[in-house]
N, C-alpha and C positions, 0 to 999 in steps of 0.2 A: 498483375499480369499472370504470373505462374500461379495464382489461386483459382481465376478463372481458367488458364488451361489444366490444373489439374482435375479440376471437376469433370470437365468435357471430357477429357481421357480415360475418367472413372466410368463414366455415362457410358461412353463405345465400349469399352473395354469390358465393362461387366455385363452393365444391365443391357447392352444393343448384343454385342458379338459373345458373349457368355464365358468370356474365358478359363472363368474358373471351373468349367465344364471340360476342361482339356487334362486337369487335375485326376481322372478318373481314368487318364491312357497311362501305360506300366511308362513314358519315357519322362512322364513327368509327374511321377505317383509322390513323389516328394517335397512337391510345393503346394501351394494352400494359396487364398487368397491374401495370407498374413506373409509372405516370402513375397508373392508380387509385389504387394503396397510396398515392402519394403527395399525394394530395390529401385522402383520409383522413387522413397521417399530416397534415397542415397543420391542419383542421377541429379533429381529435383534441386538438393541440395549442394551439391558440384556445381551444378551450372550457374547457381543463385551465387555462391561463394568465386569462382574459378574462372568463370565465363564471361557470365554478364557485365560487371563492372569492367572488365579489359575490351569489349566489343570493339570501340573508339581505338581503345590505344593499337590493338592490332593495325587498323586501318590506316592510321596514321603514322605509325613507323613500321614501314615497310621492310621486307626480308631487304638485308643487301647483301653482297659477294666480297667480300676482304681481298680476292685472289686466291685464299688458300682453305678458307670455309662459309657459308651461309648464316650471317648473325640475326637472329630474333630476339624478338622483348621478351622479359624473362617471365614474362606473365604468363607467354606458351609454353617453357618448358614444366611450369610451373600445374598449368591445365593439363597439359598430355599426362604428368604424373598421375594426377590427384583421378583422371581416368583410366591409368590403365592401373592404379593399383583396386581401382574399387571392382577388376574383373571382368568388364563390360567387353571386352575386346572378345573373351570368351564365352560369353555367356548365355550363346545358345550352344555350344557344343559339349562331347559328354563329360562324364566324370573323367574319365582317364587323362582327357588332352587339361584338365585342371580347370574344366568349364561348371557352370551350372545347370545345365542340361534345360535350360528356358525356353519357355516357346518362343516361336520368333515374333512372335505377336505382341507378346510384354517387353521383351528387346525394344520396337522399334517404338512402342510407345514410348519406355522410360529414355529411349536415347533420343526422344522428341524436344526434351528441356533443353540439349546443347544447343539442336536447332533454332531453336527459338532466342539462346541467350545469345549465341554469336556463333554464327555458321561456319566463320573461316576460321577459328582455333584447333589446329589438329586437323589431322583427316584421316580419321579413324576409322571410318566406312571404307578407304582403300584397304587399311591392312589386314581388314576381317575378313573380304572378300578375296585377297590374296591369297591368304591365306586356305581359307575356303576350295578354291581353285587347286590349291596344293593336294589339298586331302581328300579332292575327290578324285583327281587325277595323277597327281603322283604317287612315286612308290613309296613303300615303306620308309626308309632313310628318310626322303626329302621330306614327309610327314614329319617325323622325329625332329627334325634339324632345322628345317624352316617353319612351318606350320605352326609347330610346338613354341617356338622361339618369339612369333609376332604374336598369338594370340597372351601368351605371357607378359607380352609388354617390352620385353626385351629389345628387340629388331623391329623396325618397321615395313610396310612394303606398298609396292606401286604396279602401277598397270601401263606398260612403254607400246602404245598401238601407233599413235600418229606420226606420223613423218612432215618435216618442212614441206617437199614436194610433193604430199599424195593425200594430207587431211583426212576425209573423212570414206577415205577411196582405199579400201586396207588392200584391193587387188595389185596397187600401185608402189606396196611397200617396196625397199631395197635394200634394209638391213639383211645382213650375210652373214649364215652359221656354216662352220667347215669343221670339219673333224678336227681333233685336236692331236694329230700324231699317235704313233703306233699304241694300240692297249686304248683309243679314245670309249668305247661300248665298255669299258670294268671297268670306270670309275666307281666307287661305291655311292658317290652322290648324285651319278645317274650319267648317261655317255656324257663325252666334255665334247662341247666343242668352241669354236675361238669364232667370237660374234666382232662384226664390223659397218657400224651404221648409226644413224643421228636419228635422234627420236624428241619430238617436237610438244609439248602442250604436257607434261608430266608433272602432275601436281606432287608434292613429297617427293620430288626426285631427289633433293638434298636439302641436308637439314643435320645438324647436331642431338638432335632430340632425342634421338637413342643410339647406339654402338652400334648398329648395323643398318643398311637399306637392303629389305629383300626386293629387285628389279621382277617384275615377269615380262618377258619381252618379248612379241613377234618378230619371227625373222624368217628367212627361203635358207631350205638345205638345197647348194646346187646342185644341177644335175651331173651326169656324168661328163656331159659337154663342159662343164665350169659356168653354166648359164643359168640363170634362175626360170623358175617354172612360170610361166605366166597365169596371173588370174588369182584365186584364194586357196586354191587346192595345195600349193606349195609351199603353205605357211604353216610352220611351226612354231613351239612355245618354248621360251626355255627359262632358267631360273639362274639370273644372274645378280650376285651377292655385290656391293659395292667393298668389302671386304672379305676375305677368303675366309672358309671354316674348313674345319674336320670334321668329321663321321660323330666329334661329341657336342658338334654344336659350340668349339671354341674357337677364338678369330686366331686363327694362323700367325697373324701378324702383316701379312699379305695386303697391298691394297692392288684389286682388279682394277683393270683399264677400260675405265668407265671417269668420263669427266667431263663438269659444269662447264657448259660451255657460254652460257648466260642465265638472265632471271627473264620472263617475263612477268611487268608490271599491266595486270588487266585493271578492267573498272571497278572487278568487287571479289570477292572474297582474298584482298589484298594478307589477310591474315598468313594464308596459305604459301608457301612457295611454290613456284610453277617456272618448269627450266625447259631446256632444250638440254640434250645428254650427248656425248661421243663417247660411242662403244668404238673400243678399240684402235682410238687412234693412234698411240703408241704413246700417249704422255705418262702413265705408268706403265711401264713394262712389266708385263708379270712371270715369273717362271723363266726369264730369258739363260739363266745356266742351266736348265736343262735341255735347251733348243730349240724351247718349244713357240709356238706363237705363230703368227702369218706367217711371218720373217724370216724365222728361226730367233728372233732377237728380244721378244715378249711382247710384239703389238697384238692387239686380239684382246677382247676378252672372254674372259672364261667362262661360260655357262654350259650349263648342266640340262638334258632334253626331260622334259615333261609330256608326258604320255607317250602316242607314235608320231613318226614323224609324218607329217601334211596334215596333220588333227588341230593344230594352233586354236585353230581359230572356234571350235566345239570347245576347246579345254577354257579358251577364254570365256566365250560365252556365257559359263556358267560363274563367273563372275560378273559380267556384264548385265544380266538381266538381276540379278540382286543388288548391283550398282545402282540401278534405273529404277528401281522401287526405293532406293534411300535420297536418291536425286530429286522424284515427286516427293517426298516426305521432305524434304531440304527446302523446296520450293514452298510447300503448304506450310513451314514453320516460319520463314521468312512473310508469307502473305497473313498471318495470324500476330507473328509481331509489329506489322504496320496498323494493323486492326488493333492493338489494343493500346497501340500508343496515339491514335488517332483517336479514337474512343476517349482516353483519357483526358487530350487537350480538348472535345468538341465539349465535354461535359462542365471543362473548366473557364475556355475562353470565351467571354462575355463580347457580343457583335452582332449590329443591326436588330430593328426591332419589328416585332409582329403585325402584318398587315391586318387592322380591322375593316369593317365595310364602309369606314368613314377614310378609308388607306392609313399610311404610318403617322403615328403619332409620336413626333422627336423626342416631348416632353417627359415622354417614360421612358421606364428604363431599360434599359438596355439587355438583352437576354442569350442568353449562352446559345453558343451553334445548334447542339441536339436538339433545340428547340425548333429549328428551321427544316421543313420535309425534303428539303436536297442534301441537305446536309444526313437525315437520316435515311435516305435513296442509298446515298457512298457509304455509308455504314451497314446497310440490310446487304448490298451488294457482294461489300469484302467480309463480311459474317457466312451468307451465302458461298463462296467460294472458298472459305479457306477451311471453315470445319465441314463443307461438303467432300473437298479433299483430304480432309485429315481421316472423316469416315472411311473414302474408298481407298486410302492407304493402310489402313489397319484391316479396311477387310481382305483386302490383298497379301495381307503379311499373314494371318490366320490363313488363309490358303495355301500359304507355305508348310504352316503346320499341318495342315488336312494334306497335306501333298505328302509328306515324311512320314504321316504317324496313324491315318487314318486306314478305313480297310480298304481291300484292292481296290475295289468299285471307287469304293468314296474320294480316294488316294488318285487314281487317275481323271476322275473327272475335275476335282481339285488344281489338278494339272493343265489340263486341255483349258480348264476359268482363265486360268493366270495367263496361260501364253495370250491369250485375248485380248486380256484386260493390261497389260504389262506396258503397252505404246501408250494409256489412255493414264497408265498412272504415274506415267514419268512427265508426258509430255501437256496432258490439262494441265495440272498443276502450277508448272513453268510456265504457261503464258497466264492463266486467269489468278493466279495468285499474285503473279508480274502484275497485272490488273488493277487487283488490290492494293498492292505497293503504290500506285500511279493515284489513284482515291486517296488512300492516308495521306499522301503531299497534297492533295488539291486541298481535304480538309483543314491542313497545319496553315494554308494558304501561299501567302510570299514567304514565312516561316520556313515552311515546309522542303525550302528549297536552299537553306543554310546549313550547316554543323551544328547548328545550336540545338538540332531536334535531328532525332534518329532514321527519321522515315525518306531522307535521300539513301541513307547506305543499304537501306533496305533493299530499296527499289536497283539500286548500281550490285550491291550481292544477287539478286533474284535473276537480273538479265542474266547470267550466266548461266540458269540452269536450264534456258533454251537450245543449248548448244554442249551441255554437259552429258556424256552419254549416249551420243547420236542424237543428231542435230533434230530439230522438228521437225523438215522433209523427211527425212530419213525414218523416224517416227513412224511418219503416215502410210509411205510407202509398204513398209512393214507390217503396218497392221491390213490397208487394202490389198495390199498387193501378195501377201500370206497369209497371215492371223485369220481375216473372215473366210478364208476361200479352201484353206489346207484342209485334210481330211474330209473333201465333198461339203465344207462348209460346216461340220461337223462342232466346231468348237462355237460359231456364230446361233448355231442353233442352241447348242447347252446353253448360253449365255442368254437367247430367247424365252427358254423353257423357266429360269433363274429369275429373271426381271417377270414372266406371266406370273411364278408363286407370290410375289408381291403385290402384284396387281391385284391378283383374288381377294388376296387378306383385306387389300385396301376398298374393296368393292363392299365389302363388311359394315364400315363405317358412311353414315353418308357423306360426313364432311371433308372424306378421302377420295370417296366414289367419280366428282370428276378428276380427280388429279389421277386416278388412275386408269382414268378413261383418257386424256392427254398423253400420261407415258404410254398405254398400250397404243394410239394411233404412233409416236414419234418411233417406236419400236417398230411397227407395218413401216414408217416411211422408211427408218433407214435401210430396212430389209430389200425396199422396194427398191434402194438408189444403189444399192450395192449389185443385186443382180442385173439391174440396168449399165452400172458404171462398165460390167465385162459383159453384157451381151452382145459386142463385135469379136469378144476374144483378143481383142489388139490390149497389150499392155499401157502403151502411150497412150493410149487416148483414154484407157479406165484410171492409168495413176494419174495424168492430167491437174487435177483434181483433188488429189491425195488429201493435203492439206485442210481445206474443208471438210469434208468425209470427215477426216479426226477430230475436227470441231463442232461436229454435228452427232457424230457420235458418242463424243465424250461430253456433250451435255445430256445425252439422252442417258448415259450410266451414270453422270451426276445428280439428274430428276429420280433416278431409278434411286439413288444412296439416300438422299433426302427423302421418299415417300417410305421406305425403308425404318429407315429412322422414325420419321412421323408416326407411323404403325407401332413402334414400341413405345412412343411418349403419350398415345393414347391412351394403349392398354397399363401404362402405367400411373396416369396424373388425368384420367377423361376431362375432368373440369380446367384443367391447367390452373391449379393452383399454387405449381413453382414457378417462381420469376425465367429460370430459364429452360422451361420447357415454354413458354411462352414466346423464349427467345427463338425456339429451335423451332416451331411452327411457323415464325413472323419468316423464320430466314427461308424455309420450305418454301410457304404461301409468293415469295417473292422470288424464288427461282421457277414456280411454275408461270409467274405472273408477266416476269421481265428478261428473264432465260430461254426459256426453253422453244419458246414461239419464234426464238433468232432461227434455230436449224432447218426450217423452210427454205431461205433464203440460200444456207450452204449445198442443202441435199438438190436444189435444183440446176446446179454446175455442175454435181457427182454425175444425177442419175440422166442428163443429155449430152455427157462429155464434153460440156460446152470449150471450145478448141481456143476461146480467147487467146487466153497464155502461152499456151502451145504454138500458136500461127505465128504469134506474132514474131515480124522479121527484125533481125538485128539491126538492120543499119537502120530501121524506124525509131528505135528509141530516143 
């Protein structure tokens, strides 16, 4: 497994997307192609030792609640270590915060081995982005104190948005931040105020696995009436420690009033802890001799405001959207380890034998599944879609770096790609990689649907990441509903101009020349269903539709990744005389063949608003 995905990583990583060409910016003048490899070769080597053999065991002994702490197999505290000492927590940020100043391109490739060995150990993609969020929007202090502390290894941290009653509806939130008594605005770890509210679906919300939880939490500052503001304008951020610190970053001793109020048990990344919280119910009281707290008595917890207040939800964001690029990457390492455990059984298990023109002949023998052209259909398929997405994951994560490091021009157009491409690389992934998970069982057969073979937990971890990060509606909405439409269209158009340079290249070749005459018409169609979807100007009737649009869309950037690709295993192998440049054309040749010709079908609901869905009346269901 890990020998074929290191190759493929090498392939994008160097010879597709050049990244040793990033080597030559002052922010990463100090690594070499010989520092990448070898911090892959580290990763590589974690997940093979730390990870992968515990996959199972997570899954099967699940977190449980003692009453007074969260017990896990000791295999995870065991992985979280042997993670965060190897530095990865830091390791795109600078020298100073104790990082390696990495691009985030080799980041997300070398933190692609976890994904692959076992998704739910750790979840260490929260506390980088937490922290993240700290340092771009907190002050000074809470840098030092929090930020410094997760990326260390030290603390962990979490992302508190959902509520029991409001999901995925943040205008609906009803967590409550109040001043915390006279002198609340000079705290040194930023104003205090005393937070009161239940927070629903928080992965890492508890756990012993390190000495502290950093909490980031949305909540409403009332207003002067004591009322909260309606809608999202009145959500703020705030940074609540599940135990108290000082200005040096030591536990007080304190614990905030913040408490488990259960576990929930999903279908898949059972590794993971995932709770409901009560902020401030009064079950630790914190501070209560000094008066302080709702009460006067220490109910409330104590958190600290990050950035200004009614900003929450900007300051979240930008953790949010580097969330949603590790989610698609989460997803595509999940549809890549069905694929190569499927691959491995079709190659081994011997079933059913080859129709000649006289038909089967029982008397022979018997011959292994790759041998049967359906059985390699669900192979070309989940090949196709998973290192299709592994591509446009990495290109998306190099965009990050062209975003921070590149020049103004280059730097904001970089910007305007991603906001685009950002719905299409959380949300393809999660379902066509889901896909591929559903393939590798059909190939394991009745197999395939036991413990004895990996490719059920696969497919139960994967469903998740349809709903991880903003749900797939939500997705779509986002990218129809603003992504192509913001800036006069402006980003839809870079994003045209991006897919045409590939086209040209590909017009070069003849044996590229129609697939590039394919992607340029599915680029005219979607162009065409989007100005269609809003030519009444009615919202409802253009999002209608959403859903499709994103599936028609994101194959047409996924034919776009593929012909992409194609282009450089030309100019490098024209005769295909390596085995898996052979692979990567087969998978190409099969996404233009058996993919891309579906988005007809979706771009003709988009672009006549067709009102099916919409009309239809409740009490008909």
């Amino acid at each position: 497994m890990t020998t074929s995905l290191r190759s493929t990583l090498d392939f994008l990583l160097y010879d597709w997307l050049q990244a040793e060409s990033l080597t030559a910016r002052e922010r990463f003048a100090d690594h070499s192609r010989e520092t990448f490899d070898a911090v892959m070769d580290t990763c590589e080597r974690i997940a093979r030792e730390k990870y992968a053999p515990f996959n199972r065991t997570v899954d099967v002994q699940e977190p449980h609640f003692d009453g007074e702490k969260v017990i896990l197999p000791q295999c995870t505290y065991e992985a979280r270590q042997a993670y965060a000492e190897s530095g990865m927590l830091s390791a795109a940020q600078d020298y100073e915060l104790g990082g390696m100043q990495l691009p985030y391109v080799v980041e997300s490739a070398a933190g692609s081995f976890f994904g692959c060995a076992s998704i739910s150990i750790g979840s260490n993609l929260l506390t980088t982005g937490n922290a993240n969020a700290i340092l771009v929007h907190g002050t000074p202090m809470q840098q030092q104190v929090f930020a410094a502390n997760e990326f260390n290894g030290r603390w962990a941290g979490t992302m508190c948005l959902s509520e029991p009653q409001a999901g995925s509806s943040l205008s609906d939130i009803t967590t409550r931040a109040e001043a915390d008594g006279e002198g609340f605005e000079t705290d040194p770890l930023g104003p205090r105020y005393r937070l009161r509210g239940n927070k629903m679906w928080i992965s890492s919300g508890d756990h012993e696995l390190t000495e502290n939880i950093v909490h980031l939490v949305l909540a409403k500052i009332p207003g002067p009436d004591g009322k909260l503001v309606p809608g999202v304008k009145g959500i703020s951020l705030f940074i609540v420690p599940k135990k108290l610190v000082d200005t040096e970053g030591q536990l007080t001793g304190e614990r905030n009033d913040v408490a488990l109020a259960g576990l929930n048990h999903k279908l898949g990344w059972r590794g993971t802890t995932n709770t409901l919280l009560n902020f401030g119910e009064g079950k630790y009281p914190v501070r209560a001799e000094q008066g302080g707290g709702l009460d006067g008595r220490g109910a409330g917890a104590i958190g600290y405001l990050v950035g200004k207040p009614g900003e929450g939800l900007k300051c979240m964001f930008h953790m949010m959207n580097e969330a949603r690029i590790a989610i698609g990457m989460a997803a595509t390492m999940l549809g890549l380890a069905g694929y190569y455990a499927s691959l491995d059984y079709a190659k081994t298990r011997l079933q059913g034998r080859p129709i000649s023109e006289g038909g089967k002949d029982a008397s022979s023998p018997q011959v292994r599944l790759i041998e049967h052209a359906d059985v390699k259909r669900m192979l070309l398929a989940q090949k196709s879609y998973s290192e299709g997405a592994l591509a446009l994951n990495l290109y998306c994560a190099k965009l990050v770096d062209e975003g921070r490091t590149g020049s103004a021009e280059a730097a904001a157009q970089a910007k305007l790609l991603l906001e685009v491409l950002t719905p299409i690389a959380k949300s393809w992934p999660s379902e066509f990689c889901l896909e591929a998970n559903s393939l590798a069982i059909q190939i394991h057969g009745g197999y395939g649907y036991t413990r004895d073979f990996p490719v059920e937990q696969y497919w139960r971890d994967n469903r998740l990441n349809m709903i991880h990060e903003g749900t797939h509606g939500i997705q779509a909405a986002d990218l129809l509903g603003r992504k192509v439409i913001m800036q006069g269209g402006a980003g839809l158009q870079l994003l045209a101009r991006t897919i045409g340079a590939t086209i040209a290249q590909a017009r070069q070749r003849p044996e590229l020349a129609p697939y590039a005459d394919q992607l340029a018409q599915a680029l005219q169609d979607v162009s065409a269903a989007t100005q269609a979807a809003w030519s009444t100007g009615n919202p409802n009737e253009a999002l209608a539709n959403a859903v499709p649009y994103m599936q028609a869309f994101g194959h047409m950037v996924l034919a776009w990744m593929w012909l992409d690709v194609a282009c450089k295993v030309l100019a490098q192998d024209a005769t295909l005389s390596i085995a898996a440049n052979v692979g990567r054309m087969g998978a190409a040749r099969y996404f233009y063949h058996y993919e891309l010709p579906k988005i007809g079908a979706w771009l003709r609901v988009v672009g006549t608003r067709d009102p099916t869905c919409m009309a239809m009346a409740e009490e008909a269901f």
